[in-house]
C-alpha positions as CSV (number, residue, x, y, z in Angstrom):
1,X,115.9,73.5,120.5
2,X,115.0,76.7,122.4
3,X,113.9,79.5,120.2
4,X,116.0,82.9,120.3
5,X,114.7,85.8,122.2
6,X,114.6,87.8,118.6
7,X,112.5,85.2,116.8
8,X,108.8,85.6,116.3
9,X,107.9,82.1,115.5
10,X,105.1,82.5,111.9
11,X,101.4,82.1,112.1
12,X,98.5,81.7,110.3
13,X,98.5,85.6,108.6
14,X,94.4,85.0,107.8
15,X,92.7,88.3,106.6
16,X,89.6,90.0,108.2
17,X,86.9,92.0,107.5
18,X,87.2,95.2,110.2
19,X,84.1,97.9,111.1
20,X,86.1,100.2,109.1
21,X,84.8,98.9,105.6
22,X,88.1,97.4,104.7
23,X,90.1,94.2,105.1
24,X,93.2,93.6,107.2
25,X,95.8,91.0,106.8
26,X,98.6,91.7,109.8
27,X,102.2,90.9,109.3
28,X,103.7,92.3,112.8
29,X,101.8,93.3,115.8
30,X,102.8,91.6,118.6
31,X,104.3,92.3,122.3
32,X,108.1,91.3,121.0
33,X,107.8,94.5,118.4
34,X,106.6,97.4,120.6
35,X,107.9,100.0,118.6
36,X,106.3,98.9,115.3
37,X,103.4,97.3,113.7
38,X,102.7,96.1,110.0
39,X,99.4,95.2,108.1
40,X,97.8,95.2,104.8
41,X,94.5,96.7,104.2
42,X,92.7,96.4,101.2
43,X,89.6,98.2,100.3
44,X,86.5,97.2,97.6
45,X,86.3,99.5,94.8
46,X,83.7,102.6,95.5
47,X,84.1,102.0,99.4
48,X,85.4,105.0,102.1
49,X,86.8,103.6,105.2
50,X,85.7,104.6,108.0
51,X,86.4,108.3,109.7
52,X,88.8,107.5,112.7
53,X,92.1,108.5,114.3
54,X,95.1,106.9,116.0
55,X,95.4,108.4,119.7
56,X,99.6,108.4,120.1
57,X,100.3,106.0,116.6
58,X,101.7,107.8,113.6
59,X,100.3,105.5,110.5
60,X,102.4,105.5,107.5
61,X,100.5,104.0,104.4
62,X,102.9,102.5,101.3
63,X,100.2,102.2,98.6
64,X,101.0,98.6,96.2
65,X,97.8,98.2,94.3
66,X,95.3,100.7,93.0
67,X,94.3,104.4,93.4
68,X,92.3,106.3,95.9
69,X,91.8,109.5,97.4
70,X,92.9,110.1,101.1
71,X,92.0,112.9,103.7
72,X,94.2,113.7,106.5
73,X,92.8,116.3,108.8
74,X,90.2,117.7,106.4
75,X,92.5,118.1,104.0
76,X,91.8,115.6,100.4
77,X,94.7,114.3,98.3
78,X,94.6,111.8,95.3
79,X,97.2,108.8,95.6
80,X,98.4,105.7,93.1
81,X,100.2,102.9,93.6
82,X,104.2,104.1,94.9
83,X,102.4,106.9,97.4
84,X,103.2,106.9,100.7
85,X,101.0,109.0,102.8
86,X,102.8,109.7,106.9
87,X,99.6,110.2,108.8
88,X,100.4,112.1,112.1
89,X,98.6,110.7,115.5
90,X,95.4,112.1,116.1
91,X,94.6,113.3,112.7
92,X,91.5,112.5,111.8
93,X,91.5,110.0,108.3
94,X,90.0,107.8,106.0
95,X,90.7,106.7,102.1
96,X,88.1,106.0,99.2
97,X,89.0,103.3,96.8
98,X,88.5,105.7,93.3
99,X,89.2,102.5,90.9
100,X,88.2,99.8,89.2
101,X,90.6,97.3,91.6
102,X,90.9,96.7,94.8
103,X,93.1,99.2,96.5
104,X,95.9,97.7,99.1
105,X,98.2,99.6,100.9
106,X,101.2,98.4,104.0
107,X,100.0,100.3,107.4
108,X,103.1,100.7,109.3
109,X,102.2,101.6,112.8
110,X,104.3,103.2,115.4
111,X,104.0,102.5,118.0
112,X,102.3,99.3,117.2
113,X,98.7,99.6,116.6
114,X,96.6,98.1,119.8
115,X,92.7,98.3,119.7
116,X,92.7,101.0,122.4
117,X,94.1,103.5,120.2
118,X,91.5,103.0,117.8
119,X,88.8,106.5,117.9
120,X,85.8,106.1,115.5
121,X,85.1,109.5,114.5
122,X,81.9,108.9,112.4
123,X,78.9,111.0,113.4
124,X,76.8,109.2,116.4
125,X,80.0,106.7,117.4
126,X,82.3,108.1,119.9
């Protein structure tokens, strides 16, 4: 039987350790969904992500496990477990993991996140 155009047949969802300090697991990012992409990250207690922006991807975060706090443009904001944080593309960002527990928020990407769009923005890594 022939698969349906509209079927994205499942794989192996294995999580990975990015330069950003944090881990991704991704759910949807592939060429059939260019409009959207979906991951979890999850980030050690005490750790910062990485400073970076999205050229042309708005990232929405839904936050599911822990607290943290998150700067968007400069600007510094606590968040808990229920947040959702609409990051606009370009905007400089990173979190901080604040608790005792590993913090894990969905990344909804859109357009879907591709590597390209990735800018580190960390002093000494353009």
């Amino acid at each position: 039987m022939i698969s349906p155009s509209w079927l994205v047949s499942a794989t192996e969802n294995s999580e990975f350790f990015t330069d950003e300090r944090c881990y991704i697991t991704e759910l949807l990012n592939c060429d059939e969904s260019p409009d959207v992409s979906l991951a979890i990250a999850r980030v050690k207690p005490g750790v910062t992500t990485q400073l970076h922006s999205l050229t042309g991807v708005t990232e929405s975060y839904v936050l599911i496990r822990g607290t943290g706090v998150v700067e968007v443009e400069s600007q510094q904001c606590s968040v808990k477990t229920g947040d959702k944080v609409i990051i606009p593309a370009g905007a400089p960002q990173r979190i901080t993991n604040d608790g005792e527990v590993d913090l894990e928020f969905y990344c909804v990407c859109t357009p879907r996140f591709e590597l390209d769009c990735y800018v580190n923005l960390e002093s000494g890594c353009q």
